[in-house]
N, C-alpha and C positions, 0 to 999 in steps of 0.2 A: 724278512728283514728289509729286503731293498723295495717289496711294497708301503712298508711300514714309515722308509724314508721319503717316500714318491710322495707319500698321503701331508707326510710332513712338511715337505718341498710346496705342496698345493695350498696347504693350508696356510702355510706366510704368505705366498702367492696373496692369497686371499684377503688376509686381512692388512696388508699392507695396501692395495688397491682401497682409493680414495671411494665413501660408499656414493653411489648412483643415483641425482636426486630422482625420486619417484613419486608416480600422483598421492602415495599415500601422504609422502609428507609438505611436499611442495608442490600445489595446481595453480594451471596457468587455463584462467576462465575467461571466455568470451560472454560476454552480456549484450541478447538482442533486445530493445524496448522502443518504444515511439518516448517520446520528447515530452510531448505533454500528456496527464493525465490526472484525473482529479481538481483538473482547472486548476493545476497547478504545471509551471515547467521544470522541468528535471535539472536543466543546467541553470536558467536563469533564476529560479526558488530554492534552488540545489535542496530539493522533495521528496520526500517519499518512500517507499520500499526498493523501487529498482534506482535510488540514488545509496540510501542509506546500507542494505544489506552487501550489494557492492563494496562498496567504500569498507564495512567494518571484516571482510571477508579478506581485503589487503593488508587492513590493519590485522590479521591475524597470521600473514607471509606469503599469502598467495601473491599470484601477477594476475592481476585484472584490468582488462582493457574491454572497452565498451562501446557501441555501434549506436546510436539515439536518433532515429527518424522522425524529423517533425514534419507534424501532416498542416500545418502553418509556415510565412516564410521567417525565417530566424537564420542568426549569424550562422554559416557552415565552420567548420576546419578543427581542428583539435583543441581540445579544451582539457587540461589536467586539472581535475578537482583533488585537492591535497584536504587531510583531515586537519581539524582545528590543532592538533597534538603533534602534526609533520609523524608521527608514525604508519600512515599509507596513503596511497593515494592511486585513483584510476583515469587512466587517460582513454577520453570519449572523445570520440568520432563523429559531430553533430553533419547531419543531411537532411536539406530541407525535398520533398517529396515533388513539391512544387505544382503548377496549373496544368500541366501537361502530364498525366499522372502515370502513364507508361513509360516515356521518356525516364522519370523517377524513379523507378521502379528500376527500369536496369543499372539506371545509376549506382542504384545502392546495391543489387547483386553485383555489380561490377566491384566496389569498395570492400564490400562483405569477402567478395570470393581473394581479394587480393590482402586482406588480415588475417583471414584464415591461412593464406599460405603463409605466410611471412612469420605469424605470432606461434601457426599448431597447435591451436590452443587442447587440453584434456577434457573440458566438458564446457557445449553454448549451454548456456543457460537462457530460454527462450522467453519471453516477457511480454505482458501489458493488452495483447490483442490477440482476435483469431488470426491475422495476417502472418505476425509475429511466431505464433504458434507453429503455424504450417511451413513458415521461410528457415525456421530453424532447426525442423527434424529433419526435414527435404536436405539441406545443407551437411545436418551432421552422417548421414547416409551416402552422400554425396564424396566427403574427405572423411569420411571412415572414422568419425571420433562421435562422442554421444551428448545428447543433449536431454536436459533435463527441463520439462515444461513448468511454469508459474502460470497458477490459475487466480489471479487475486483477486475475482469477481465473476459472476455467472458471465461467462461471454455469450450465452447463448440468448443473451437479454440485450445483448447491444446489437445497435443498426446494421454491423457488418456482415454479422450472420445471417442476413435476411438477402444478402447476395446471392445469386444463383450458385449455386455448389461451394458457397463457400462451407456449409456449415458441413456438409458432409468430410470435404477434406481436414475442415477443424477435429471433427472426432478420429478419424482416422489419423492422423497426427497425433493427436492423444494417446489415442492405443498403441504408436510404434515409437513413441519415445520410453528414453529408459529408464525416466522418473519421472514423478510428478509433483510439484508443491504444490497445498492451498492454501491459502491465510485463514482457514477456519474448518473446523470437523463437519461443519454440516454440510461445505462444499464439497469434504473429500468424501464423504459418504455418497452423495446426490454423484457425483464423475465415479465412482466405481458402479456403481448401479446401472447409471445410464450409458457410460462408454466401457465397461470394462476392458480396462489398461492393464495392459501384460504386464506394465511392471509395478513396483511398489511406490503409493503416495503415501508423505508423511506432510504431516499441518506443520507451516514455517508462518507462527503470526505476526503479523504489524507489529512493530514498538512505537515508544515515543522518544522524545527527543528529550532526555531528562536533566540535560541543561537548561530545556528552555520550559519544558511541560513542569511547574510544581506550585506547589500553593506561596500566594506571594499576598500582601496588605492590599484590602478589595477597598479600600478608601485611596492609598497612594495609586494605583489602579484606574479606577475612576475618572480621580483628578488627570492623568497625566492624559487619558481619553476624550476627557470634559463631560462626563458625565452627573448627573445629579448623583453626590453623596449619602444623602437620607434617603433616597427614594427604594423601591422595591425593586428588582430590575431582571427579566425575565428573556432569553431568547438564545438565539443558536449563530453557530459562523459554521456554514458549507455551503453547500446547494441550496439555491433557494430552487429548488423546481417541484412543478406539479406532482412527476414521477414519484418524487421523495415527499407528496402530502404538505409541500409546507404550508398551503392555503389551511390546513386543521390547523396549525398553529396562530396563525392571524385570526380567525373566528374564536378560535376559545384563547385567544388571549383579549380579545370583543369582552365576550365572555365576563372575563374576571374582570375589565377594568370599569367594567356598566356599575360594578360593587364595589372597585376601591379607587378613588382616586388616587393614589399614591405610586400603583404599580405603572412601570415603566417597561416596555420592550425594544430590547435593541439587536437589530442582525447585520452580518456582518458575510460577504460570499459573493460568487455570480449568482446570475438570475438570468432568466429568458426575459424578452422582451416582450411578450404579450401577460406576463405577470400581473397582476394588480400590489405595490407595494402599499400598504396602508399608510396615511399619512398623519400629521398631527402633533402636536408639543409634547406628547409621549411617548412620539415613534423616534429611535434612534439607528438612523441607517449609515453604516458604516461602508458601504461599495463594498471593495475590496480589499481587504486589510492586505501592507505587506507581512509575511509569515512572520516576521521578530514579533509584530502586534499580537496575532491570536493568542499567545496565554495572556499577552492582559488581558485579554476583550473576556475569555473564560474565568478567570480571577475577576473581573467586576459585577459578573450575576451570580442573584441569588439563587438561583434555578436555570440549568440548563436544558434544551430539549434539544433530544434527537426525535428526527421526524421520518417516516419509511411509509410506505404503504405496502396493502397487504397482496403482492406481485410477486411474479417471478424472479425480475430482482429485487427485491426489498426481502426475501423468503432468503436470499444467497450469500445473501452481503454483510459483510461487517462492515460498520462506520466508524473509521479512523479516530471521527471527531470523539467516538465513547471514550476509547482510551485516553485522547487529551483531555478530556472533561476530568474524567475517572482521576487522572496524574496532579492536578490542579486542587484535587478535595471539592468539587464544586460542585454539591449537589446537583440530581440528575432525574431526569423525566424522560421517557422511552418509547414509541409506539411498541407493542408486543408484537416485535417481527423478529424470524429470522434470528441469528444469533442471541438478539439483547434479549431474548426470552431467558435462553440458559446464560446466559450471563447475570440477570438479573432476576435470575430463579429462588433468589432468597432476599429479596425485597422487591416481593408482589406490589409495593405502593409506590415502587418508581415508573412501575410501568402506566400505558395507558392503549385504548382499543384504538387501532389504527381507523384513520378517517371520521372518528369521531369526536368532535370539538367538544363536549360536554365531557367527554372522559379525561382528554387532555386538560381541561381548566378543573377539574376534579386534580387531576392529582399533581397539578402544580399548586394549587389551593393547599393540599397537608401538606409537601413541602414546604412551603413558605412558611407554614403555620410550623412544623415539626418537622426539620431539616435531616435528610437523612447521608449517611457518610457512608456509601458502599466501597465495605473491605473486601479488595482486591487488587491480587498480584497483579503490578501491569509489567509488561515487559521490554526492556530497553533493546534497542536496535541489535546490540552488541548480544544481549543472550538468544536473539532470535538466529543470528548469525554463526553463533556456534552451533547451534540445532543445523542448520542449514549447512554447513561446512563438514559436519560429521555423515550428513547424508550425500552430500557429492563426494565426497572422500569413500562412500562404498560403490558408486556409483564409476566411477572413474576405475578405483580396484577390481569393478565386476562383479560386486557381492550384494548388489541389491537386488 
């Protein structure tokens, strides 16, 4: 009897005690990422993956606060990015890296190491680079809390890894963090084979911005661009770089216009400076667009092309721009690299053979001629977000 009342005693105890919030339901995330990327900046384009997944991961009741290293000089000091809806928002910590790049360097371990104590965060979420990579398992080893790597491109194709020991610490960092994102299966496949990682990777893809990304009047479009109305009008907004083949774009769009006078090309993105841009009453270069412009610049052609070449990053990569093409309804043209294969595995006539300008003016040719509408789910930031939040949430619990 007097145990019976003990157990009874404990048990209001219990549930009178207010519940304890815990990482399963409420996490408080650290986000490490460089500033700029994709020739875009994070706070000044408010861009991206490590803008947007952030951001909808608040809007979902987390606390997220964010570390953004620019390897440029840009304005320093806190910046709260609030969502369009005031339902979240993340306050970033912008640090410029600066000329003196050790000097920088401690700088931002010194910042870093004083939000970690202050915020405690439950899981960094490490971003954007192999620097990043390595500064934020190092770190969550360091304050005994865990960090989950973002691979959202082969790093092993960018210039940093070509640093003496950098690339070795990059994989060993991979392998002792205690997750892994990659924006696409064929990266996670390629990181388990190559680094095998103790722990578990799940694919967190890109979204789009489907307020802004969606099929809109390619005549009102045009006009508001100044573009010719009747004409044909064929080209791409990203990278103009060699890397990314876009010289096969400029020849086989040679190509096609040797036979119609009517077709028109317009691009729109950075460029290197030893480029050759083609010039002429049918070339329409737009610089830079700011980001509110790319869905119109995507809604005034009649054919879009992504361009890759057939490399180690172009074999890795997914191109953000597929999915805003894809969101827009704007027919599509593809080198056969890398993702856009199994992406456009069942419309063999969007693609075309990487580096060669005759296959590209081929299959912008039946496009033009017989427009094709490739169905598919594209996914908004917010459903990537919940994929992404269900796996820090076992991550955090310990169950991944």
């Amino acid at each position: 009897m007097e145990e019976r009342r003990a157990e009874s005693a404990a048990a209001r105890r219990l549930r009178s005690k207010p519940p304890r919030e815990t990482p399963q339901h409420r996490m408080r995330i650290l986000v490490l990422t460089k500033r700029q990327y994709m020739a875009k900046d994070l706070l000044d384009d408010r861009f991206g993956r490590f803008r947007e997944l952030p951001l909808e991961l608040a809007k979902l009741g987390h606390e997220v606060r964010g570390v953004c290293l620019s390897y440029r000089p840009r304005g320093e000091g806190l910046v709260e990015d609030t969502a369009l809806d005031g339902t979240g928002k993340v306050a970033w910590q912008s640090l410029n890296l600066g000329h003196f790049v050790i000097p920088g360097v401690f700088n931002h371990l010194k910042q870093v190491k004083k939000l970690l104590k202050e915020f405690q965060p439950d899981i960094i979420w490490a971003c954007s680079d192999s620097f990043h990579v390595i500064f934020g398992v190092w770190l969550s080893h360091l304050y005994k809390t865990k960090c989950v790597v973002d691979l959202y491109d082969n790093f092993e194709a960018f210039g940093a890894t070509r640093l003496t020991g950098i690339l070795s610490l990059f994989k060993r960092a991979v392998q002792r963090a205690e997750g892994l994102t990659c924006f696409s299966r064929r990266l996670a496949d390629r990181v388990q084979q190559h680094y095998h990682p103790k722990s578990e990777t799940v694919v967190i893809e890109n979204g789009v911005r489907t307020d802004l990304f969606y099929p809109r009047d390619r005549s009102e479009c045009r006009r508001r661009l100044g573009l010719p109305e009747d004409a044909k009008i064929i080209g791409t907004a990203g990278a103009l770089y060699r890397n990314r083949g876009i010289e096969t774009l400029f020849r086989g769009f040679e190509l096609l216009a040797a036979k119609d006078d009517t077709l028109n090309l317009a691009i729109a993105g950075p460029r290197e400076k030893r480029i050759r841009i083609p010039a002429g009453p049918r070339i329409h270069d737009f610089g830079i667009l700011p980001w509110d412009q790319v869905p119109l610049f995507i809604n005034t052609l009649d054919v879009a092309v992504s361009c890759y070449r057939d490399s180690e990053l172009g074999r890795y990569s997914f191109p953000q721009k597929a999915y805003e093409i894809l969101a827009c309804e704007t027919p599509i043209v593809s080198a056969a690299v890398g993702t856009m294969i199994e992406l456009l595995s069942l419309y063999p006539e969007c693609l075309f053979e990487p580096d060669r300008p005759e296959s590209l003016a081929e299959a912008v040719h039946t496009q033009l001629a017989r427009p094709t509408r490739v169905a598919h789910r594209i996914p908004a930031w917010s459903d990537s977000a919940k994929q992404l939040e269900k796996f820090l949430l076992e991550v955090a619990a310990g169950h991944s």
